[in-house]
N, CA, C and O atoms as a GROMACS GRO file, in nm:
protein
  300
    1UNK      N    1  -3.493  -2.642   6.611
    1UNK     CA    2  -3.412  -2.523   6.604
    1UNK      C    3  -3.372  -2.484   6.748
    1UNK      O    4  -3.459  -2.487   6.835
    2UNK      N    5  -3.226  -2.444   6.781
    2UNK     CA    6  -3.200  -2.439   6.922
    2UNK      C    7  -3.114  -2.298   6.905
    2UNK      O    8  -3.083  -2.270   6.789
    3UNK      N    9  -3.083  -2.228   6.987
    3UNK     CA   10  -3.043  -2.069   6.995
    3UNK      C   11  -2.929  -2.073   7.097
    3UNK      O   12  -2.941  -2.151   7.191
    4UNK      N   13  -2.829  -2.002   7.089
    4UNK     CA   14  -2.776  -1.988   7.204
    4UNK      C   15  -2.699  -1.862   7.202
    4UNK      O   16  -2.673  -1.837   7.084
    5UNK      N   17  -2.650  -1.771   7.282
    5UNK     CA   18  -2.566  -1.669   7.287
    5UNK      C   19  -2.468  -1.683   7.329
    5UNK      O   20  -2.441  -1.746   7.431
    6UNK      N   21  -2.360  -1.601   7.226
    6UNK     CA   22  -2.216  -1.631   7.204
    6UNK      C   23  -2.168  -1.490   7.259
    6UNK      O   24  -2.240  -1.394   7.286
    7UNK      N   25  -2.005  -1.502   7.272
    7UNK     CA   26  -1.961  -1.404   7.241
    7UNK      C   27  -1.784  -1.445   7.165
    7UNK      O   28  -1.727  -1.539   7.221
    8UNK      N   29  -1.725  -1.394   7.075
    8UNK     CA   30  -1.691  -1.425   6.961
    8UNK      C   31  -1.523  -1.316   7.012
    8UNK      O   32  -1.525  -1.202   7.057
    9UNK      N   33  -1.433  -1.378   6.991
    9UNK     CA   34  -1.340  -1.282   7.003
    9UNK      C   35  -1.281  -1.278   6.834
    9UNK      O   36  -1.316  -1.366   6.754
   10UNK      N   37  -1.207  -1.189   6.803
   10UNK     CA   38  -1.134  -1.177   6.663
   10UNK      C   39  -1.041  -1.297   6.595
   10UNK      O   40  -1.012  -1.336   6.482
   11UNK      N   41  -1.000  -1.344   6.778
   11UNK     CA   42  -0.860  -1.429   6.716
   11UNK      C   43  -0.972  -1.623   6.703
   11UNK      O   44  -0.932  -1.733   6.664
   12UNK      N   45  -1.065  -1.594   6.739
   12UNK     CA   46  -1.155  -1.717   6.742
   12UNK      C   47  -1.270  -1.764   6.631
   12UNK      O   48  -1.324  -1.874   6.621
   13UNK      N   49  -1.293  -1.614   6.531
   13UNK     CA   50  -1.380  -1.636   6.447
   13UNK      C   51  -1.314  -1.746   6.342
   13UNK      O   52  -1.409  -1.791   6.278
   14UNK      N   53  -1.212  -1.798   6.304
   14UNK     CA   54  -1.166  -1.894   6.213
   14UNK      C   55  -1.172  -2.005   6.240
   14UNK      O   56  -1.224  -2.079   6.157
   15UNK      N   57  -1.111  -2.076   6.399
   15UNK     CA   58  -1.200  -2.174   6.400
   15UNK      C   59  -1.342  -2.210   6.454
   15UNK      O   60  -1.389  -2.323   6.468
   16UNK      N   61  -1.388  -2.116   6.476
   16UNK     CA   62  -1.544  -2.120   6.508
   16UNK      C   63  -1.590  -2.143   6.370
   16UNK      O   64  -1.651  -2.249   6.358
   17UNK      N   65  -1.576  -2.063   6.246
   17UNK     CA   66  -1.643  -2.104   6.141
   17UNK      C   67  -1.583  -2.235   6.041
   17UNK      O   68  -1.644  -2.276   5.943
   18UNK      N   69  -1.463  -2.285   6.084
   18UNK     CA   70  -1.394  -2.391   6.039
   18UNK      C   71  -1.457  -2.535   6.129
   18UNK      O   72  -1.436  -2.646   6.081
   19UNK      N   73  -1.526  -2.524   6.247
   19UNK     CA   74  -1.591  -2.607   6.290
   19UNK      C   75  -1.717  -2.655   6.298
   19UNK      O   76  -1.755  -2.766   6.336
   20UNK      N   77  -1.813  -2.513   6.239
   20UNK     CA   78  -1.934  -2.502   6.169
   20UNK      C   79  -1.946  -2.550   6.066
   20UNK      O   80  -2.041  -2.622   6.035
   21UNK      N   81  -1.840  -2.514   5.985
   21UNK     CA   82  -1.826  -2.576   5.831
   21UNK      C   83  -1.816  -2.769   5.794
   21UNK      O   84  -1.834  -2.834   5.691
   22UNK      N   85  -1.775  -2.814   5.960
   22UNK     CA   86  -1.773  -2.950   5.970
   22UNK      C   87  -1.921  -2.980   5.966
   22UNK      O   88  -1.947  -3.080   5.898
   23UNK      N   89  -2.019  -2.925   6.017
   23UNK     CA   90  -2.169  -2.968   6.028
   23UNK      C   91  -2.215  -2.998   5.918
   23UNK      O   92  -2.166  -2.961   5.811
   24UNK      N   93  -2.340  -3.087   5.936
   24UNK     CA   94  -2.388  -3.093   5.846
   24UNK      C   95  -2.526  -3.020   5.820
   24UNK      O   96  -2.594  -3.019   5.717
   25UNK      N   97  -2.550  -2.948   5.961
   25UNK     CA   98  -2.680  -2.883   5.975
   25UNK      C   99  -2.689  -2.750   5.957
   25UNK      O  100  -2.609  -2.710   6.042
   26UNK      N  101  -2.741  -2.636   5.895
   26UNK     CA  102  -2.773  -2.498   5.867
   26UNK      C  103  -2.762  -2.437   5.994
   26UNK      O  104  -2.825  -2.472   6.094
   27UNK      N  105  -2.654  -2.318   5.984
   27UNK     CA  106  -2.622  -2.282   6.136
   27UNK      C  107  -2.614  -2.157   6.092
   27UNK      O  108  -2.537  -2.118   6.003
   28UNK      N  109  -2.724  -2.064   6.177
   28UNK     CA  110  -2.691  -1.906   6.102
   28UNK      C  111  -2.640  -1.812   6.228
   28UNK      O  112  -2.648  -1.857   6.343
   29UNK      N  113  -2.600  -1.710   6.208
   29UNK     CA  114  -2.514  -1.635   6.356
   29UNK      C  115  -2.565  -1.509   6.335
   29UNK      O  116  -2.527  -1.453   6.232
   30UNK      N  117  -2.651  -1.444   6.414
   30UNK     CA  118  -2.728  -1.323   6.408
   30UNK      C  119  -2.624  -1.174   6.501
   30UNK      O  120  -2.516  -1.188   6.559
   31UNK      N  121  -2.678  -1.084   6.490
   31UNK     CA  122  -2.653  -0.976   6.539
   31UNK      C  123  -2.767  -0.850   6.531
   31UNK      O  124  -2.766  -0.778   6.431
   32UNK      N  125  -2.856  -0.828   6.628
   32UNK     CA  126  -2.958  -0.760   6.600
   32UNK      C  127  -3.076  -0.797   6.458
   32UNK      O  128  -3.148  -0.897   6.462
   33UNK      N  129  -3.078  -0.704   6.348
   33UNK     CA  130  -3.146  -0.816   6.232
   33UNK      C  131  -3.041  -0.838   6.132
   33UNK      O  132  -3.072  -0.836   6.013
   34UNK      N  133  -2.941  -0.854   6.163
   34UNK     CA  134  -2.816  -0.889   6.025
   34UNK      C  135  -2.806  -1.061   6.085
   34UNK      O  136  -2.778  -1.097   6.199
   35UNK      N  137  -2.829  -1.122   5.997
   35UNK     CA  138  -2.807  -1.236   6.026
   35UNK      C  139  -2.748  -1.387   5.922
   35UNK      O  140  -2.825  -1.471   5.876
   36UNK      N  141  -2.618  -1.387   5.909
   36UNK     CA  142  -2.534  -1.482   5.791
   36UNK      C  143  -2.524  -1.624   5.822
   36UNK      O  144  -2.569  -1.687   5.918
   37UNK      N  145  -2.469  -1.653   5.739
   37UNK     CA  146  -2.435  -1.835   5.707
   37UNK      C  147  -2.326  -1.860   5.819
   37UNK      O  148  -2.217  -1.831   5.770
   38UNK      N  149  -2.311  -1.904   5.958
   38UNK     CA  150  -2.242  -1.934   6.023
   38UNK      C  151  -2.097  -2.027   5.970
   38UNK      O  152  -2.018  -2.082   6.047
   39UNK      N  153  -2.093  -2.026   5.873
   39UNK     CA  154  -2.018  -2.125   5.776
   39UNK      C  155  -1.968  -2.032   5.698
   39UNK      O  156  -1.878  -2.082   5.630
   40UNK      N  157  -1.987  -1.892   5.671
   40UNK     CA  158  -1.917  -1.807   5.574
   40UNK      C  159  -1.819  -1.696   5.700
   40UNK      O  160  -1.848  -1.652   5.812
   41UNK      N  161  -1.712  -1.685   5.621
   41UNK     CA  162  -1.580  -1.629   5.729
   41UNK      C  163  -1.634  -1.519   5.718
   41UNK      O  164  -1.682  -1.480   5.825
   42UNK      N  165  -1.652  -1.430   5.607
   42UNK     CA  166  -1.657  -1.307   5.548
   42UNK      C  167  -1.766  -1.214   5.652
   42UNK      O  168  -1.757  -1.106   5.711
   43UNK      N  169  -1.886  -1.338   5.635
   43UNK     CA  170  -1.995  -1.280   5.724
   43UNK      C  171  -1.953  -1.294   5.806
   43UNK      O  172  -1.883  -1.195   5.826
   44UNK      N  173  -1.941  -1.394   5.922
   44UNK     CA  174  -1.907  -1.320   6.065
   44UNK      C  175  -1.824  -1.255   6.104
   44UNK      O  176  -1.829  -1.217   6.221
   45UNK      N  177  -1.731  -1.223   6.029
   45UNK     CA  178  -1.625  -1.114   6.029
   45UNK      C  179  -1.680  -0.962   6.027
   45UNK      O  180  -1.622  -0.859   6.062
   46UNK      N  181  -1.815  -0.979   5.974
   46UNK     CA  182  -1.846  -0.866   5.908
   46UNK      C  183  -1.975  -0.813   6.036
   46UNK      O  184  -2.043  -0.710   6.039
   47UNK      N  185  -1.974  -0.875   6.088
   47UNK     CA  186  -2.073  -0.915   6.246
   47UNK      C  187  -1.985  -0.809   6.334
   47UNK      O  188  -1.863  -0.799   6.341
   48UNK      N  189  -2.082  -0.736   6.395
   48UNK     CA  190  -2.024  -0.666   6.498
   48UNK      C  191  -1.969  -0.790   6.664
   48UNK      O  192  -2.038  -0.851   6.746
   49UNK      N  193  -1.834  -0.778   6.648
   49UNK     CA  194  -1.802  -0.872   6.731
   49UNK      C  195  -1.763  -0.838   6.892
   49UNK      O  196  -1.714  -0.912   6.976
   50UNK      N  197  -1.800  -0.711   6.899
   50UNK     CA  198  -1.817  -0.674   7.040
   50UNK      C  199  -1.944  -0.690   7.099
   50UNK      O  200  -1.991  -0.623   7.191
   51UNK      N  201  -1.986  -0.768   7.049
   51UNK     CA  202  -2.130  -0.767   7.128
   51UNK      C  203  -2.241  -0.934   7.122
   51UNK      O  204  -2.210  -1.015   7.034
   52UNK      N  205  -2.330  -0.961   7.192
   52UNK     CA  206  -2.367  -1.099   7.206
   52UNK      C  207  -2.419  -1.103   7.073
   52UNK      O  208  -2.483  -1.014   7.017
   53UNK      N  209  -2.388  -1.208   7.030
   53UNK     CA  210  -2.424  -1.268   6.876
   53UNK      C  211  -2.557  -1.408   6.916
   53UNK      O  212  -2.559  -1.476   7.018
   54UNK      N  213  -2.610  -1.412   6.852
   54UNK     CA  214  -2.736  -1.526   6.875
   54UNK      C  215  -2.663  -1.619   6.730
   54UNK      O  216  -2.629  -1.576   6.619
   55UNK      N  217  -2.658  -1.770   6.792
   55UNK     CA  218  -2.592  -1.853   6.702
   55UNK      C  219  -2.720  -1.964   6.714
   55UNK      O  220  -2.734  -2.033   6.816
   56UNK      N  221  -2.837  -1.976   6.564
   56UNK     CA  222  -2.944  -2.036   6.548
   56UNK      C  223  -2.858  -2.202   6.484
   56UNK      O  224  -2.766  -2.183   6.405
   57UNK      N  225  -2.881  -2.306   6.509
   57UNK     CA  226  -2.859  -2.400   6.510
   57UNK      C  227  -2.988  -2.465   6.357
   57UNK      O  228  -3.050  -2.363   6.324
   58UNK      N  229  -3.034  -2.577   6.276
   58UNK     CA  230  -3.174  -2.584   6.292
   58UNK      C  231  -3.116  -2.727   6.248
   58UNK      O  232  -3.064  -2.760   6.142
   59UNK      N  233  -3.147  -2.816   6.383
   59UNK     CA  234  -3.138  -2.956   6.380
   59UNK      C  235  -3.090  -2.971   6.539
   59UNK      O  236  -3.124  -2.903   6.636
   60UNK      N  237  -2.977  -3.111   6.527
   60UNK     CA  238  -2.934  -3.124   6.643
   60UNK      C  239  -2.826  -3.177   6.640
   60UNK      O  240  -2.832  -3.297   6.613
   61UNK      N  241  -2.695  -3.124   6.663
   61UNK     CA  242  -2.580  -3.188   6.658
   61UNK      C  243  -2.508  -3.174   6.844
   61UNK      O  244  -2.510  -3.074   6.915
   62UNK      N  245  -2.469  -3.270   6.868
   62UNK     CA  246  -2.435  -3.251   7.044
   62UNK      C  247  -2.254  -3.208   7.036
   62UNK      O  248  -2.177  -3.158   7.118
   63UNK      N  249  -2.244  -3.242   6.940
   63UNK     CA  250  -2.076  -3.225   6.922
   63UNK      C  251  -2.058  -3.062   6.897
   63UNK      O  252  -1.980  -2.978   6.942
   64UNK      N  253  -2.148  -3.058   6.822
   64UNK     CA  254  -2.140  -2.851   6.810
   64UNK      C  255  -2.171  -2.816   6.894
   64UNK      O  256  -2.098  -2.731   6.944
   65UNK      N  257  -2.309  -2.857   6.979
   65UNK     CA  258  -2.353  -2.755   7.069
   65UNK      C  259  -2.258  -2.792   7.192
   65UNK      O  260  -2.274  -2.716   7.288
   66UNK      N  261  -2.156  -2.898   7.211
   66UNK     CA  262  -2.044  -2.909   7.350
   66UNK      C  263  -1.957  -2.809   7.256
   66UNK      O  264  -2.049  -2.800   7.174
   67UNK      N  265  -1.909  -2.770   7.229
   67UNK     CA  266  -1.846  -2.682   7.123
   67UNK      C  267  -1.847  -2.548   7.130
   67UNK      O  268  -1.759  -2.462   7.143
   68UNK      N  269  -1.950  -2.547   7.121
   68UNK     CA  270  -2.065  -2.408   7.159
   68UNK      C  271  -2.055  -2.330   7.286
   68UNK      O  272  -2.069  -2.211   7.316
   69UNK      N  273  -2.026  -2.433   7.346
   69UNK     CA  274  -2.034  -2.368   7.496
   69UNK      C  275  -1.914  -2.313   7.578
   69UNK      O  276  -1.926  -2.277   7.695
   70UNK      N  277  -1.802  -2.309   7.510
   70UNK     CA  278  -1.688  -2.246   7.540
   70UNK      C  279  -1.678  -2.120   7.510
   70UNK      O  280  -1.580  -2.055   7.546
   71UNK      N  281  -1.789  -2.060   7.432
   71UNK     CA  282  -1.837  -1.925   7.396
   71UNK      C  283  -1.956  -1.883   7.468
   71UNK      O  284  -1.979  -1.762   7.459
   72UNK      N  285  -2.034  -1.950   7.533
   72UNK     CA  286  -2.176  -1.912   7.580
   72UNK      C  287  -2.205  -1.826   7.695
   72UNK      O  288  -2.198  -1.904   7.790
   73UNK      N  289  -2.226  -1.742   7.727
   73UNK     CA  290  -2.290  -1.669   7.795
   73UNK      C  291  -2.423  -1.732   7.910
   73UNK      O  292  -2.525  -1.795   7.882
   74UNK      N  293  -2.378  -1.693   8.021
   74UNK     CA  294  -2.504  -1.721   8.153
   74UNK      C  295  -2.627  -1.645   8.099
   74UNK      O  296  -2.596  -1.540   8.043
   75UNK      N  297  -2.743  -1.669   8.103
   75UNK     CA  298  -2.855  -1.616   8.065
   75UNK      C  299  -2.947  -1.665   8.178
   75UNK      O  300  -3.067  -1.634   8.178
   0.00000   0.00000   0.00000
């Protein structure tokens, strides 16, 4: 399981979850304790998107997580 922090603009949540939906691995996208199917539009829409989102991975895909990182945050 690998974690990383996002930040998510409005005009980006479609293909962010249209490229999740390519995985084959369980990818959930948190916000404090609300936390959905990174693969459902509805939910991360429904995600407060002004603010760092934690995007839980649980496997290992390198193509998502290079993917990933055009959203990621310095920590």
């Amino acid at each position: 399981m690998r974690k990383f922090k996002i930040k998510l603009r409005l005009d980006e949540v479609q293909d962010f979850v249209s490229t999740a939906s390519k995985c084959s691995l369980d990818i959930d996208i948190c916000y404090n304790r609300y936390e959905v199917d990174a693969k459902s539009i509805l939910g991360v829409y429904g995600l407060d998107l002004t603010k760092t989102l934690t995007v839980t991975i649980h496997g290992y895909d390198p193509a998502f997580e290079a993917y990933l990182s055009q959203f990621a945050l310095a920590c």
